[in-house]
N, C-alpha and C positions, 0 to 999 in steps of 0.2 A: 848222528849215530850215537845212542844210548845204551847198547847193551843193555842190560837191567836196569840201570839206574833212568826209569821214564823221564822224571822231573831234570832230567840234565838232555832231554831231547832236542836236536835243534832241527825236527820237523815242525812246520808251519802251517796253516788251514787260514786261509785269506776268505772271505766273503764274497761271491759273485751272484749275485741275484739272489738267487730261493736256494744255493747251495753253496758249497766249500771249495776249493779248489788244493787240495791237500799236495806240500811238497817237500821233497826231501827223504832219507833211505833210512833204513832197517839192516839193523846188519845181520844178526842169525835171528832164527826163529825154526823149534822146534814144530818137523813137519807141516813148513810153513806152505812149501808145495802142493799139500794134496788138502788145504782148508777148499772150503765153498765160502767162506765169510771171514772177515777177521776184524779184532777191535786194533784202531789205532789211535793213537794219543797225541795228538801234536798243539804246537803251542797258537794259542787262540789271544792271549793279553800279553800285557807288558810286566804282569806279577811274575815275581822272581819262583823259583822250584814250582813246587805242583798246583800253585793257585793261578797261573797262567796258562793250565791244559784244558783242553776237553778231549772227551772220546768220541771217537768216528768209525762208526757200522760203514765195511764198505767190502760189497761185494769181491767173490774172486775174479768175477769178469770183469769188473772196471776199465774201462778206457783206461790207460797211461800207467794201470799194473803193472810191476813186469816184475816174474820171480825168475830169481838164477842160482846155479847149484853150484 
């Protein structure tokens, strides 16, 4: 949970074949409910702050989504 502050995220993006397996929450997000896509930032290296993120395009329907109000 990050709130603003990305490079303090402790979502994760593990490697499983030809994809990610991204894990871990979000805690608000402005009209996070009604996107069709969203960019998420999770930690991909062992580099400390934001040289250890990547971004991840990932659909609103994804499997293991789940938005709550």
């Amino acid at each position: 949970r990050s709130g603003s502050d990305v490079a303090n995220t402790e979502m994760t993006a593990t490697r499983d074949g030809d994809s990610y397996v991204l894990s871990g929450e979000k805690t608000w997000i402005s009209n996070g409910g009604i996107a069709d896509l969203y960019v998420v930032f999770a930690r991909t290296g062992e580099a400390p702050g934001a040289k250890g993120l990547s971004a991840f395009l990932v659909p609103g329907d994804a499997r293991g989504l789940g938005i709550a109000e």
